[in-house]
N, C-alpha and C positions, 0 to 999 in steps of 0.2 A: 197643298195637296189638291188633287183635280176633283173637280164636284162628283164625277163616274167612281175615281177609285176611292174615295173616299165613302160615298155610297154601297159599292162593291162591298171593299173590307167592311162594312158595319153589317154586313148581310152574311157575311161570310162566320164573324164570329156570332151572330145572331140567331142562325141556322138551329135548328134544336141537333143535341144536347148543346147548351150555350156555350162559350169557349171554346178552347183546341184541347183538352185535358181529359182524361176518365181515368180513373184505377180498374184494371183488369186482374181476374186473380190468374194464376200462374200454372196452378193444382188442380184436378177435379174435385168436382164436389156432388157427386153426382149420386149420391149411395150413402148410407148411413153410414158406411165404416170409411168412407173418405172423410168424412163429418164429424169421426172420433179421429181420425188421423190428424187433420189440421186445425182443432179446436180441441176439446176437452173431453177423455182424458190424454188422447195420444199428445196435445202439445205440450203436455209436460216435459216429456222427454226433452224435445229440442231446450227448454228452458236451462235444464239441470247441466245437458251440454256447454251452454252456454256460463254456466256459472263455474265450471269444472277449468273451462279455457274459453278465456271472453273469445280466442279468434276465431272459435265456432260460430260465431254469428255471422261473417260471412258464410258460412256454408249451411247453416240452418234459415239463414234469414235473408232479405233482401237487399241489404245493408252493403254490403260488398257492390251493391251496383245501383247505388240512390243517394245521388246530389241535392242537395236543398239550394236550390236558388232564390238568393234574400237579396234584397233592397229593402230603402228607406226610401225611396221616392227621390232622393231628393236632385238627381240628376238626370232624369229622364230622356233619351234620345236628344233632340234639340230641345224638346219642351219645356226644359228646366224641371223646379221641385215644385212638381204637381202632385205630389204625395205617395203614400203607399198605396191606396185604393187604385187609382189613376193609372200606377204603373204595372198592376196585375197582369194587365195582355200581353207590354211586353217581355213578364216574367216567363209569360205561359209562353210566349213564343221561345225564350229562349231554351226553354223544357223542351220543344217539340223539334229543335234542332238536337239537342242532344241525344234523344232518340232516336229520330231518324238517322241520323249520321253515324253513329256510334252503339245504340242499342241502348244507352242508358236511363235509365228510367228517374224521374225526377219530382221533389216536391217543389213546386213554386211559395215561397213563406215571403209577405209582406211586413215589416213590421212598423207600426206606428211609431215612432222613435227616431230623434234626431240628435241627442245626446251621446258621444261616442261612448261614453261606460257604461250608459246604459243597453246602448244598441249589445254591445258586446257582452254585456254579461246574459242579455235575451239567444245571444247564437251558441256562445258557449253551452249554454244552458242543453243544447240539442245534439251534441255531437254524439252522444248515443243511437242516435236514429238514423246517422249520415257516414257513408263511405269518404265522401268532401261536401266542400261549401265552393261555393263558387257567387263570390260577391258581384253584385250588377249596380247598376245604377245610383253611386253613392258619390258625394261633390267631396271636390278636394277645398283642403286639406285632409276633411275626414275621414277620408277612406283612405289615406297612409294608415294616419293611427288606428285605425280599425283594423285594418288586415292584420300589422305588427304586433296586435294585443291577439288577434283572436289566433295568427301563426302560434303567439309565445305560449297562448293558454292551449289550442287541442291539440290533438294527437294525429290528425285527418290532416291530407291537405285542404288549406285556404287560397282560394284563387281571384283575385279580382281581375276579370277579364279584362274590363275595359282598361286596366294598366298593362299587363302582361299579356294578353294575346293580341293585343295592337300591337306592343314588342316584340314578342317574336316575327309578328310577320313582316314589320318594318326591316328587321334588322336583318333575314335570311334575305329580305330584297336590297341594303345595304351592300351585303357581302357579294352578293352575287353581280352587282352594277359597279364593284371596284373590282368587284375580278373581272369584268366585261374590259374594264377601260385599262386596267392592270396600275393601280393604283394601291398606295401601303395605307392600311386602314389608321394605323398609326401618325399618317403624316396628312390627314387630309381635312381641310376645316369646315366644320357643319354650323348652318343656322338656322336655330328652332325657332317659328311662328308658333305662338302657345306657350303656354307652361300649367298646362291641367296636369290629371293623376296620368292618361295616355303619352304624355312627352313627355315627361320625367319618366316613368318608367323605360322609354323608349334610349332616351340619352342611360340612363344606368347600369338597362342591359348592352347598349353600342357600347360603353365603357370596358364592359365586363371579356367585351371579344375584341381591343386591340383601340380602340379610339380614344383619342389623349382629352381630358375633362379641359386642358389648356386651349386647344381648339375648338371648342364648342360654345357659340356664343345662342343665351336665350332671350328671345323676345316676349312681352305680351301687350295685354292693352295698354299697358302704363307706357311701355317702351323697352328700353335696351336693360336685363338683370346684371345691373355692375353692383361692384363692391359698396356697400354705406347707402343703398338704399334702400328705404324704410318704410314706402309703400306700398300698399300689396305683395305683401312677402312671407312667406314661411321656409324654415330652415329644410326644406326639400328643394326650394328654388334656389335659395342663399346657400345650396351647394355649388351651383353653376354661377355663381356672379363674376366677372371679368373688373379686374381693374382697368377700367377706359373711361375716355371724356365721352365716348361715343354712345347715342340715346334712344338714335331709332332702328329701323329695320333699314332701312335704304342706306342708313351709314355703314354697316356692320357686312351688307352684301358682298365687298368686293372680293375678288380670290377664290368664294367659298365655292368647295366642290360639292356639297351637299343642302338642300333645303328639306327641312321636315317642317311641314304645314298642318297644325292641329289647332285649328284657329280658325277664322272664316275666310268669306266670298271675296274674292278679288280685294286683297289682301297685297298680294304679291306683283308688282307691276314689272311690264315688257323690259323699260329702262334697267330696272335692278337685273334681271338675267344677264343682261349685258356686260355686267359689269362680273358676274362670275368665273371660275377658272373655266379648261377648258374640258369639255366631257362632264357636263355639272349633271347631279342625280336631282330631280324635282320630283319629292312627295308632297303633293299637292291632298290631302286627305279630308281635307273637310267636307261635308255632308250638308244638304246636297248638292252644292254648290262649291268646287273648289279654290283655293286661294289663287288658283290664276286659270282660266280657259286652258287645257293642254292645245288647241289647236295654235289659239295665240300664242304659247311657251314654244310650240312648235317654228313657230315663225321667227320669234325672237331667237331662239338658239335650235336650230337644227342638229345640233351635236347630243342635245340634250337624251336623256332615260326621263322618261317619264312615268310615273305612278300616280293614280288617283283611288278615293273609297268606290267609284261607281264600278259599275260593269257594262258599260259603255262604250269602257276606253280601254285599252292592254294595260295590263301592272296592274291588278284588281289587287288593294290590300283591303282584306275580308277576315275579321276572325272566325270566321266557320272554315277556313284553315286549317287552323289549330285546335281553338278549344275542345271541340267530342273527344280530338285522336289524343291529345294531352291529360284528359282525364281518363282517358279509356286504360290508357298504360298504365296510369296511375295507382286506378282500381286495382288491374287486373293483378298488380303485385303486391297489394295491400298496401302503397305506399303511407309514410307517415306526415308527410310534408310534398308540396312541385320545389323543390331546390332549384341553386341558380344550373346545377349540371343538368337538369331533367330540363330547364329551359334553352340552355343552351346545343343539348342536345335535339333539339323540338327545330332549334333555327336549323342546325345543319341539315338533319332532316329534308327541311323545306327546299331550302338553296339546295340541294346535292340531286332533289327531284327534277329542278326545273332543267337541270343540267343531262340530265339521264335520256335515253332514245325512247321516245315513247310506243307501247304497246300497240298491234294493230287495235286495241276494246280500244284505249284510250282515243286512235287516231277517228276511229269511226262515229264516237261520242261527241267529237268535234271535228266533224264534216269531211274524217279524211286528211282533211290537213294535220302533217306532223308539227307541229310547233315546235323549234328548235329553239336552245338557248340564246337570248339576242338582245338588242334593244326594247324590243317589243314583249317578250318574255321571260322576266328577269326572277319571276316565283309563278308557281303550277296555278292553273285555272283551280277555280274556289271547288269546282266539281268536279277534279280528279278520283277515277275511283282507288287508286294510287295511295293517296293520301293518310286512309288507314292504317294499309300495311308499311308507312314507313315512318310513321311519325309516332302511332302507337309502341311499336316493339323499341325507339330507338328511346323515348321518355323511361319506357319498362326498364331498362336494360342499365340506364343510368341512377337509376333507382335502385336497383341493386348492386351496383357499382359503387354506391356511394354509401351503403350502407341501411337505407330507410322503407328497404320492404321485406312486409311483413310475410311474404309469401315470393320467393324467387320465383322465377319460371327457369324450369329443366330443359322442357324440350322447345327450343324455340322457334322450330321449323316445321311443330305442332300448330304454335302459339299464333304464327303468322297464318295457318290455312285454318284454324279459328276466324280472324279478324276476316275473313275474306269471305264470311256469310253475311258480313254486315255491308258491304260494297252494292248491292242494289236489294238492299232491302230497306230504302230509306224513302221510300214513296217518290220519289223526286226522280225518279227514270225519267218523265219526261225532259228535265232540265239539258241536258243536253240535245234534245230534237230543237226546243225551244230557241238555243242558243247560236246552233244553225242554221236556222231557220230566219232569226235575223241576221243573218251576213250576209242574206239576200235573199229578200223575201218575194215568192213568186203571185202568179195570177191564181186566183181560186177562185174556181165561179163554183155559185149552191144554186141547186136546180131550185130548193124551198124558198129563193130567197125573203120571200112574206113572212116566213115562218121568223116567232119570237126570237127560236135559239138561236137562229142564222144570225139576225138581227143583233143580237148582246155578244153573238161572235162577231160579224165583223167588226163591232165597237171595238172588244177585246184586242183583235188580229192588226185593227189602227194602232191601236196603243201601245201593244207589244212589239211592233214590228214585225212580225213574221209572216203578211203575208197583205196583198192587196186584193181587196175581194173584190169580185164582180158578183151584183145579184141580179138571179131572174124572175121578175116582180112587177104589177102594177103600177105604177109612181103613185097612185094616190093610196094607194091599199100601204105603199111603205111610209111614204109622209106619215102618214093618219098614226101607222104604227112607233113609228119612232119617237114624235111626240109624247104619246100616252106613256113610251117607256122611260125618256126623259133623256136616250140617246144623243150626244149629240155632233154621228157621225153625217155627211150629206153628199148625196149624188153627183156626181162629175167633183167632187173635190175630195172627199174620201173613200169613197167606192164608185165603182162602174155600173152602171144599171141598165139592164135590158129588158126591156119592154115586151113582152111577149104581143101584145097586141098592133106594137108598130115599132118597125123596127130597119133601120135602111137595108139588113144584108138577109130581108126575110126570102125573098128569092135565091140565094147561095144557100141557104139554109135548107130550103125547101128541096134545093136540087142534090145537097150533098147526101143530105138523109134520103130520098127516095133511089138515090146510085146503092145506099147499102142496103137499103130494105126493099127492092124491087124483086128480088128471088126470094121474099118471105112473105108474099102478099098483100105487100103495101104499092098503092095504085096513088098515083102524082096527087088523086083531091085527098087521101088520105095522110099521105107526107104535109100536103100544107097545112091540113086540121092540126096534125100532130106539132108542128110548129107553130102553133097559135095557141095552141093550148095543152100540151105536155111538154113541159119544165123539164125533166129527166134527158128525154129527146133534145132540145134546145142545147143543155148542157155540154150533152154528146157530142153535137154536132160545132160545138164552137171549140171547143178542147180538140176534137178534128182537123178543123181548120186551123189550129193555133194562135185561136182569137184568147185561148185562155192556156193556162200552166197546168193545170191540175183539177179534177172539177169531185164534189161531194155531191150527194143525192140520198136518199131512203127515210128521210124522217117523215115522207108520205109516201103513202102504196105499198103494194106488197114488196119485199126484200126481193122474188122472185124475178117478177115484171121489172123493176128496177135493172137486177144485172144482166136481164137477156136485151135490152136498150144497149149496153155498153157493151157485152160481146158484138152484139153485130157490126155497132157504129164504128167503135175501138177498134175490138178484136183483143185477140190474144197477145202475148210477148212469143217472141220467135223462140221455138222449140216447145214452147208450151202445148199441152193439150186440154188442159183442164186447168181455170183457174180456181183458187181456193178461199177459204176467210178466216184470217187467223183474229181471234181475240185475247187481248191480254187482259190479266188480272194484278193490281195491288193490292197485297194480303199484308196483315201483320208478319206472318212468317214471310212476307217475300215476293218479287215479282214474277206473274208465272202466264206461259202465251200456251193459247191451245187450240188445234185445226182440227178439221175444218167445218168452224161452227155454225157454216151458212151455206156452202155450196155443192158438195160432191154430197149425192146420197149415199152412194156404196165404193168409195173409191177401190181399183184396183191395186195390188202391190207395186206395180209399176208407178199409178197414179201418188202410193203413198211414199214412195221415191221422191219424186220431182217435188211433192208438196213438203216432202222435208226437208230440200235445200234452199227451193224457196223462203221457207219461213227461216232456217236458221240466217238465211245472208240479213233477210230483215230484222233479225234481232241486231246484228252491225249495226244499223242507224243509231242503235240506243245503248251504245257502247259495249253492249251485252254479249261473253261469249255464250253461245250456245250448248247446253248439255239437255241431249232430247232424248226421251224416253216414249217406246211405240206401246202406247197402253193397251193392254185388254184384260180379257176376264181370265186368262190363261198368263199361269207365270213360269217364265224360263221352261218351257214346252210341257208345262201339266195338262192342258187339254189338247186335243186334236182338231177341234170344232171347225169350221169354213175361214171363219174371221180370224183366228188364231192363225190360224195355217197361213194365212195372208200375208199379216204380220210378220211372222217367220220368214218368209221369203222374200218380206221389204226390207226387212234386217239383215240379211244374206248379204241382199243387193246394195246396199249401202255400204257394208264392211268390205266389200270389193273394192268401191268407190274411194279416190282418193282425196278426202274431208279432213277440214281443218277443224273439225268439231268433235265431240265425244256422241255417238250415239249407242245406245240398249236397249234390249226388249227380248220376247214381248213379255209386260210383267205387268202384274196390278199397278194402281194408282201410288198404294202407301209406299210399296216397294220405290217407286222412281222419284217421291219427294223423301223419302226418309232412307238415309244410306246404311245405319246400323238395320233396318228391317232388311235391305236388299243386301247387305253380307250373310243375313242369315239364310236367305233362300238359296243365293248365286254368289258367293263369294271371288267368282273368275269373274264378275261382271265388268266389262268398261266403261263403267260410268264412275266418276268420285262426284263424291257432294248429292246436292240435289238436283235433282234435273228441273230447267224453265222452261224448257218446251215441250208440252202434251202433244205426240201424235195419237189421235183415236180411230178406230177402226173406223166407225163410219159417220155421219152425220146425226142421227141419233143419238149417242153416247156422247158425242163432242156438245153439243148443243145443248142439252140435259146435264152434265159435267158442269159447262159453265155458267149455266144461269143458276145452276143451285148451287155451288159456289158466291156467285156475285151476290147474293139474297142472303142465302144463309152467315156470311163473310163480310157482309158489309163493303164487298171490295168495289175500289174504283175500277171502271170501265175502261179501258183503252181500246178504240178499234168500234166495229171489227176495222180490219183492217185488209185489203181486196191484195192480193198476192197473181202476178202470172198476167196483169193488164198490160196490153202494151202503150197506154199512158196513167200517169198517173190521175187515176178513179177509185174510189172508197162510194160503198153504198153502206149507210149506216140505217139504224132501225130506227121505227115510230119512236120508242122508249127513252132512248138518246136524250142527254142533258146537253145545257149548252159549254157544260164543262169538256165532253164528248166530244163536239162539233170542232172546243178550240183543238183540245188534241189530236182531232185524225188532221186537222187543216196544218197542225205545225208540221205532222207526219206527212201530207201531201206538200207542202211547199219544200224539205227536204227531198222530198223522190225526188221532184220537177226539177231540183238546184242536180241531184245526181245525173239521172237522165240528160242536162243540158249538158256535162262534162263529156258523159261516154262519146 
């Protein structure tokens, strides 16, 4: 791991409250009699419920939606058994995908134990407190007999990820690369590098959908698993042993149309490809280094499907795939057990997705580009927001089909626009900015560039790919600083740097900027000053000339000063008359964007027009459809007032207008995130759900809205984000973290990549 991210992450889970974890309560408690509700005498009640019909503890209790994720340490990421202490974070991490993704709430339980009857008789011991279990990091063979004993003993499902959610996602990318090439699953020979709990489980479930165990030869460190070998072996492996003289991987290669790689680095050599049928599938999956370079598999077989664990390369096999949307469904029916049909339904699922025409959310999530079923994409990107709604209902469904839930679902065309609050309310909106962001990452110059955050951003924006910074800065003022921060990005090799005090294109400079600012009072010695020493200006003026892609500014000076720089040097986008500053917020409830919290004082109805198509096209970048709601203090025409009236007539003007978007108003705040309040005022209203985009009457209210929000909420910052420039320009504020800086730059290098298209 790199000396920066390694430092990064230790700072990250370091940060007060320590770890990624807190228990939230759910209920108020805010009042005595909330206090006799949810404690004593009122929680009696729910007890005696519960003891009347234990299945009242999902609905009295949390239970119904809280997985315990256990380990023993003993199989840690690559780390090996570094114990149960050791492997906490990445307990907690797995907790905080299962929330995010899915809503589910989670305990992390380590247990000091490495004896299997013992381990197990510790989890059993818990199944009262758990909706399922979901086993993590436990070395094989142990964790066969583990899952098998603690399956036979609860009544919950037991899940050991890192067997069966590798499985599924292998095997829907299987299915989908022999229906590519049109190949019978039944007739085609696989060879396994590995023989952990991941590749057996993997080969089990391929068994289970049509692949002959006669074909399937497995490899490990030892060699070739044939019949009468006595070496590292347990009767999970000595199901797959082959009667052959043959011993290693490079004998066993030829023919095969599949390789699954769960095993290490450059493992897999160029010669062996060669020697495979033709159209061969290479899951290459080991971490993080896979058993062969894809470029070099590329070379060696061009015909080939490639797959690896990164996300780097196309064919990402990722269990955040599956696992949230597998237990989601799970829960949501009370199931008693994941059977092989709720897995099996979990694969088609996936495969059936990648196959399907994807949504314009989806297409905009990732840059526009429709990804079609191919070589290239043989299972759906890890952050489909998709994924929920087909993998959840299709687990549910077989779960009741097969007899093991405890709670059917009736309406299931309810059940699916449930699952669809949980689609960007998983913090991770940014991830797709991010991810096209690097498929080509543009120029971004920072006016601050001296400045610390700029600075830990461009580290960042190196690292990540998303974008090539240019700063404007000092050279010794940034050495000095880079140092001290332990940076260790450098000038002309990782970032561009301009010197404000000397500089070859300072006369272009000088003359570009005083051609836009001569009819505002700016006189030739005045233009030069301001290029010698305003940074903002500088920025302007090279984003002008298209020395730069995209330029950030405001974490110095006032916000004001700042965007009357970029109006005059910029300018507007054509047909604009006002641009605007939309900022988003991540909330626990949800992702929510609200204008215009920086620019218009008093916009007109007209003005609040244009600023709502603007902002909803830029909710597209983030795969996000739009449902905007025109707030005021006036709901559904209770008052008359100036601002209300406004409203009224931006709303008018908009349902004229022919949008691909749901817009309502004018209504309070509660009404437009909470849809059971807005059927009780406006039941004609056209909005379902909740609304993510705040239009506010005027800069006050918006501005006040969000910052008490972001404070009171704890929420992450996105933005602002500068709407109506006619290049891509973001003025962000003093306050700005350099978590801020990365996200509006991944937000700027996607406009720059849009803008280069149109």
């Amino acid at each position: 791991m790199a000396d920066t991210l390694k430092e990064a992450a230790l700072a990250y889970h370091r940060r007060a409250p320590a770890g990624k974890l807190a228990i939230q309560a759910t209920k108020p408690l805010s009042t005595q009699r909330d206090l006799a509700l949810a404690y004593s005498p009122g929680v009696a009640a729910a007890c005696e419920a519960i003891v009347d019909d234990p299945g009242e503890a999902a609905l009295v209790t949390a239970r119904g939606n809280l997985v315990g994720v256990i380990s023993n340490g003993t199989a840690v990421l690559g780390l090996g058994a570094i114990g149960p202490l050791a492997a906490k974070p990445v307990m907690e991490g797995k907790a905080v995908l299962f929330k995010k993704f899915a809503g589910i709430d989670v305990f992390d339980i380590e247990v000091d134990e490495t004896d299997p009857e013992r381990f197990c008789n510790v989890v059993a011991a818990l199944e009262p407190t758990f909706g399922g279990i979901n086993l993590e990091d436990i070395k094989a063979p142990e964790c066969f007999v583990i899952e098998r004993e603690l399956r036979s003993r609860m009544n919950i499902p037991v899940f050991h990820d890192d067997q069966h959610g590798t499985a599924i996602i292998v095997s829907a990318a299987v299915l989908n690369a022999l229906r590519l090439v049109g190949k019978d699953p039944g007739a085609v020979k696989l060879v396994a590098s590995g023989a952990g709990a991941a590749s057996i489980a993997c080969l089990n479930l391929l068994c289970g959908l049509g692949l002959k165990r006669e074909n399937i030869w497995v490899t490990d460190i030892v060699g070739v698993v044939f019949e009468g070998r006595q070496e590292v072996m347990d009767e999970w492996k000595a199901a797959y042993a082959q009667p052959t003289p043959l011993r290693t991987l490079a004998e066993v290669m030829p023919g095969a149309d599949i390789f699954l790689g769960l095993s290490a680095a450059n493992v897999l050599k160029p010669e062996m490809l060669a020697q495979m049928a033709p159209d061969p599938l290479i899951l290459a999956l080991a971490n993080p280094n896979p058993e062969i370079d894809p470029a070099l598999a590329r070379e060696a077989r061009p015909d080939a499907i490639i797959a690896t664990g990164r996300s780097d390369y196309p064919n990402q096999v990722n269990n955040v795939l599956c696992f949230p949307f597998i237990f989601r469904g799970a829960l949501d029916v009370g199931a008693s057990e994941i059977n092989e049909a709720m897995k099996r339904a979990a694969v088609e699922a996936i495969a059936n997705l990648a196959m399907q025409e994807q949504s314009e959310d989806v297409q905009a999530a990732y840059g526009g580009e429709a990804y079609s079923f191919g070589r290239s994409y043989i299972i759906p990107k890890p952050f489909d927001p998709r994924l929920i709604l087909e993998i959840a209902p299709a687990v549910a469904k077989a779960a009741c089909e097969t007899g093991v839930a405890a709670r059917p679902i009736a309406d299931w065309r309810a059940y699916k626009e449930r699952l669809g609050t949980f689609v960007f309310r998983s913090g991770l909106v940014m991830k797709p900015v991010f991810e096209r962001a690097r498929e080509d990452p543009k120029r971004v110059i920072y006016a601050d560039g001296e400045d610390e955050r700029v600075l830990r951003t461009a580290q960042a924006a190196v690292e990540e790919g998303v974008a090539r910074p240019i700063l404007i800065g000092r050279p010794a003022v940034i050495e000095t600083r880079l140092k001290r921060l332990g940076l260790r990005i450098r000038p002309g090799v990782d970032f561009e740097l301009i010197n404000p005090q000397k500089d070859d294109r300072y006369r272009d400079y000088v003359e570009t900027f005083h051609t836009a600012m001569a009819r505002r009072g700016v006189t030739p010695d005045a233009a030069r000053t301001a290029i010698r020493s305003n940074t903002t200006a500088i920025a302007t003026v090279a984003l002008k000339r298209g020395d730069a892609d995209a330029m950030i500014c405001g974490l110095d000076g006032a916000y004001a000063a700042n965007l009357a720089l970029i109006e005059a040097v910029i300018g507007k986008a054509q047909g604009v008359r006002s641009m605007a500053a939309m900022s988003g917020l991540l909330l626990p409830s949800g992702a929510y964007f609200i204008c215009d919290t920086y620019v218009q004082q008093d916009p007109t109805a007209d003005d609040i027009v244009r600023m709502t198509v603007l902002a909803a096209g830029e909710l597209g970048r983030f795969g996000i459809s739009p449902k905007v709601a025109l707030i005021s203090h006036s709901n559904f025409g209770g008052r008359d007032s100036p601002s209300a009236v406004k409203m009224r007539e931006a709303l008018a003007k908009l349902h004229d207008m022919e949008l691909d978007f749901e817009v309502e108003g004018e209504m309070h705040a509660d009404a437009a995130i909470d849809e059971e309040v807005r059927k009780r005022i406006f039941p004609g209203a056209k909005l379902t759900g909740a609304a993510n985009l705040l239009i506010m009457p005027n800069l006050d209210a918006a501005n006040i809205a969000f910052n008490f929000a972001k404070g009171a909420a704890d929420g992450l910052h996105i933005g602002p984000i500068l709407l109506g420039c006619a290049e891509p320009a973001h003025v962000l504020t003093p306050a700005a973290t350099a978590r801020t800086v990365l996200n509006v730059t991944a937000i700027a290098s996607v406009e720059a990549q849009d803008r280069a298209r149109a």
